[in-house]
C-alpha positions as CSV (number, residue, x, y, z in Angstrom):
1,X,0.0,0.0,0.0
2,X,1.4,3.3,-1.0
3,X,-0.2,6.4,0.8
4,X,-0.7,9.2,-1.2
5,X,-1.4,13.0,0.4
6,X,-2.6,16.9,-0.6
7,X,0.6,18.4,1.1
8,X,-1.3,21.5,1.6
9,X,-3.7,19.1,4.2
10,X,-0.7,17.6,6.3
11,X,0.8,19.4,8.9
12,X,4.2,20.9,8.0
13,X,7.0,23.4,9.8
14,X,4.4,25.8,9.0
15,X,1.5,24.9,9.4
16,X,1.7,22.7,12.6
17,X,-0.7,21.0,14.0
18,X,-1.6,21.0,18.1
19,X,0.1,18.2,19.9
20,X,-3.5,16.8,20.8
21,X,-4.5,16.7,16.6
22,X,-0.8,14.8,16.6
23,X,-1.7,12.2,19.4
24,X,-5.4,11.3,18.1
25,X,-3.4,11.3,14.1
26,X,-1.0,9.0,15.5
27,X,-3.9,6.9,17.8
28,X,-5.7,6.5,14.5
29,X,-2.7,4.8,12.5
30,X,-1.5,2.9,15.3
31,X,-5.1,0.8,16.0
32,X,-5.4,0.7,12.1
33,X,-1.6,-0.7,11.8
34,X,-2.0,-3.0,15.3
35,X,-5.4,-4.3,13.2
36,X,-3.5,-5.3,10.2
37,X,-0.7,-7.1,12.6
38,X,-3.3,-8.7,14.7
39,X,-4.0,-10.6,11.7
40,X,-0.6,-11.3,11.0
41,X,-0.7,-9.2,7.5
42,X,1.4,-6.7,8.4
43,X,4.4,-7.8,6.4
44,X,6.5,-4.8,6.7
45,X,5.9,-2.3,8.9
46,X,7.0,0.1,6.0
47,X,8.6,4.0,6.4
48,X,7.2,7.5,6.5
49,X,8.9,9.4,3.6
50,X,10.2,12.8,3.7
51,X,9.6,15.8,1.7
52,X,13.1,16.2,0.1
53,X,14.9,14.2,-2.0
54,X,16.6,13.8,-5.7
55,X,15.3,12.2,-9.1
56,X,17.5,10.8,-11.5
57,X,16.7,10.2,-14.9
58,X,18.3,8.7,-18.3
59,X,21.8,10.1,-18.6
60,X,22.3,11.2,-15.1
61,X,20.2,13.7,-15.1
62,X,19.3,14.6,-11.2
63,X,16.5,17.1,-10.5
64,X,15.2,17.9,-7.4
65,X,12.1,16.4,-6.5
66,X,10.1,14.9,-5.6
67,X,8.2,17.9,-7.3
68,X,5.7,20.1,-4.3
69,X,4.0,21.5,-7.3
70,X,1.7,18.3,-7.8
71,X,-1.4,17.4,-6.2
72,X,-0.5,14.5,-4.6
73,X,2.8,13.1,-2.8
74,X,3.9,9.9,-1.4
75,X,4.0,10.3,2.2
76,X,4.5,6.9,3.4
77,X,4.4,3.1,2.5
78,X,3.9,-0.3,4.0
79,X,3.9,-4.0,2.8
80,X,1.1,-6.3,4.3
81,X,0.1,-10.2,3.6
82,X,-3.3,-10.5,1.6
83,X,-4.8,-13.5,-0.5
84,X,-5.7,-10.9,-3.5
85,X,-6.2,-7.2,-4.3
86,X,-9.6,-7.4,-3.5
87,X,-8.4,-8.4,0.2
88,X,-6.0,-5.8,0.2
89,X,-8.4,-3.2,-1.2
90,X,-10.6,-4.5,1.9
91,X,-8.0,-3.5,4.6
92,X,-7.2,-0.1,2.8
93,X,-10.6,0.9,3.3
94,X,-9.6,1.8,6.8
95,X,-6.8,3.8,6.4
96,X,-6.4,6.9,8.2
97,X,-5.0,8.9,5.4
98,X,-8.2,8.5,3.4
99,X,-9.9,11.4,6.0
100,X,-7.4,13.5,5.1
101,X,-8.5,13.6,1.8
102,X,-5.9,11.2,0.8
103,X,-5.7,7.9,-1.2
104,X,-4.1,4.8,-0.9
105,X,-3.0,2.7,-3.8
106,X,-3.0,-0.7,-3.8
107,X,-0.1,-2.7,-5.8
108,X,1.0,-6.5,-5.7
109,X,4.6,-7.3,-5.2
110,X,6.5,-9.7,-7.6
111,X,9.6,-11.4,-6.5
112,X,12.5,-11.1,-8.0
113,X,14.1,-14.7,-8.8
114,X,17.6,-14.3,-9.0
């Protein structure tokens, strides 16, 4: 699952948000993540991702990016056990980020046989 956010709608350096908004944030990931482990389908815990970083393209060509000009950023990742999409698509339902006016994406991982 890759979470996607409006980073005009998360809190930032300036635009904080009050430690109680914080706590009942963080309260609502953490019983939606302890769900997901309580069924033992929390594969990887996965990261929050930060705001700066580089993009390199064909014939190293490095930009900054990712770009804060889109609509949408990837704030965060994780990697969880499901039977199909469908199942998948099931358990995103309750993500947090979604009442943030987010989305969450849904992808299947294929191993790499080396």
């Amino acid at each position: 699952m890759i979470f996607r956010s409006n980073p005009n709608l998360i809190p930032s350096a300036d635009r904080p948000a009050s430690p109680e908004q914080m706590q009942a944030m963080m309260k609502k990931w953490q019983d939606w993540m302890g769900g997901i482990a309580a069924q033992n389908k929390l594969a990887n815990p996965g990261n929050r991702l930060g705001s700066e970083g580089k993009v390199l393209k064909a014939g190293n060509v490095v930009t900054d990016g990712p770009y804060a000009e889109i609509k949408e950023m990837i704030s965060g990742y994780i990697v969880i056990k499901a039977a199909s999409i469908a199942e998948a698509t099931e358990i995103a339902k309750g993500c947090p980020i979604l009442e943030m006016n987010g989305s969450v994406e849904v992808r299947n991982v294929i191993p790499m046989n080396m």
